[in-house]
N, C-alpha and C positions, 0 to 999 in steps of 0.2 A: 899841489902835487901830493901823492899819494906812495905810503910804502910799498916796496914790491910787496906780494904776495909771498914770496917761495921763502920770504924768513930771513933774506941778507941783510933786512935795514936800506938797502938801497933806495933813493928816491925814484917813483916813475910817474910816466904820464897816465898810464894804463895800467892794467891791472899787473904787470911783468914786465920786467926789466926786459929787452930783448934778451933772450935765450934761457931766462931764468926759468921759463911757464914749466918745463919737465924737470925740473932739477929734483921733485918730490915725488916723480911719480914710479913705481916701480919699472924694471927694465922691462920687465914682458910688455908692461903696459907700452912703453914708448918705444920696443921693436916694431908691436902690431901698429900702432900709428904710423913711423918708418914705412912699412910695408905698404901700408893704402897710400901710402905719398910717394912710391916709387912706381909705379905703374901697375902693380899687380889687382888687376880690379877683376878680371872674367878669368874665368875655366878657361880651357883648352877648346874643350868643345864648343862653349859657348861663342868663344873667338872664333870659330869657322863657320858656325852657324848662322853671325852678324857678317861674314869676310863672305858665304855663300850669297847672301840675300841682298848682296850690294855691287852682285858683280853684271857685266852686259846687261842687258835689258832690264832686269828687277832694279838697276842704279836710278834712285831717285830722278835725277837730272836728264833722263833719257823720258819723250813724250809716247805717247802710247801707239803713234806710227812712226816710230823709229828714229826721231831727228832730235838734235839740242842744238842750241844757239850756245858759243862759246866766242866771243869778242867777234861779236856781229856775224861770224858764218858758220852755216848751217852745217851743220855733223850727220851727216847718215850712219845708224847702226847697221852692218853686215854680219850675218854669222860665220859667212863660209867664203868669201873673197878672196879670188886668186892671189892676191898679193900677200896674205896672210894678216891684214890689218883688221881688226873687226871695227874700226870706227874713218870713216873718210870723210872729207869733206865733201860737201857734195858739188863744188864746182871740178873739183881734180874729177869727181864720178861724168859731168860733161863734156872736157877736157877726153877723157880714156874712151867716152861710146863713140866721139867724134874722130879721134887717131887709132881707137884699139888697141890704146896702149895706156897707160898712167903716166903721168908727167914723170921724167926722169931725177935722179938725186940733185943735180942741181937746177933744174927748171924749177921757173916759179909763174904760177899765177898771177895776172892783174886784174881787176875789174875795168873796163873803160870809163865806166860812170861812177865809182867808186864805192858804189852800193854794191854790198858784200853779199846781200841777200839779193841780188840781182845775178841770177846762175843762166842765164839763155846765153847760149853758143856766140850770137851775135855780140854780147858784153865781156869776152872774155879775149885775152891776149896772153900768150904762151913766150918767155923771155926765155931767153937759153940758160941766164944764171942770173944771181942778183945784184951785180954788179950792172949788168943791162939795164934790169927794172929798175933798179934806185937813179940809174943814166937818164932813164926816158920821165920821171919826174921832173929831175932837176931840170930836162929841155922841154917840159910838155908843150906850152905855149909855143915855141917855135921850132920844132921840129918837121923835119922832110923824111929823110931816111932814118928810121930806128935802125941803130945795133942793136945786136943779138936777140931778133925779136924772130919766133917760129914762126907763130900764128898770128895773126888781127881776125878777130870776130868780127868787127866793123864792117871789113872789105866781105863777108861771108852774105852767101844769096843763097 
């Protein structure tokens, strides 16, 4: 082991005691250090011109015809959507061309085959809440009658 640096005599591993490394250095010197260590990195403008260039469509994560995969299902980009959401899923977008409407606040989506990226009308089942859907897991294998089940894509021709 080695003497701290800062002049105490203290023993250290490293060049400075923990906390000792600014004890010598002047206060402006170790505000401005403070400062870069508290967030203050960009301009004002600068932070709106990185917060512009990252928002809908220019957001990295968005593909260049408008979709992202976020835990396996697809994301369609909308600019203008009645619903005021600019990003949907795009089973709830087959779901709404097929009723004309968007799944209600507590309706929930299922896939039948559990492929998330399987969006055709026929793979898709409409539960009234999620209490249903977590129901029709727990009985998949023997079930006759679903509760709280809108739609079956399945039965659809």
């Amino acid at each position: 082991m080695k003497k701290c640096e800062c002049g105490c005599g203290e023993q250290a591993k490293r060049r400075f005691v923990s906390g000792h490394n600014s004890r010598n250095m002047p206060k402006d010197v170790r505000d401005k250090i403070a400062n870069t260590l508290t967030g203050n990195k960009h301009a004002e403008d600068t932070c709106r011109k990185i917060s512009e260039g990252h928002k809908g469509k220019k957001n990295y994560q968005w593909k260049k015809n408008g979709y992202r995969k976020c835990r396996e299902y697809i994301w369609i980009y909308l600019d203008n959507h009645p619903s005021g959401m600019r990003a949907i899923r795009e089973h709830w977008l087959v779901i709404e061309k097929y009723f004309g409407r968007l799944p209600k606040s507590p309706e929930e989506v299922h896939h039948a085959n559990e492929d998330r990226k399987d969006n055709r009308i026929e793979n898709l089942m409409l539960f009234s809440n999620h209490g249903c859907h977590m129901g029709f897991h727990r009985k998949i294998d023997k079930i006759k009658d679903i509760e709280g089940l809108v739609f079956d894509g399945r039965k659809h021709e």
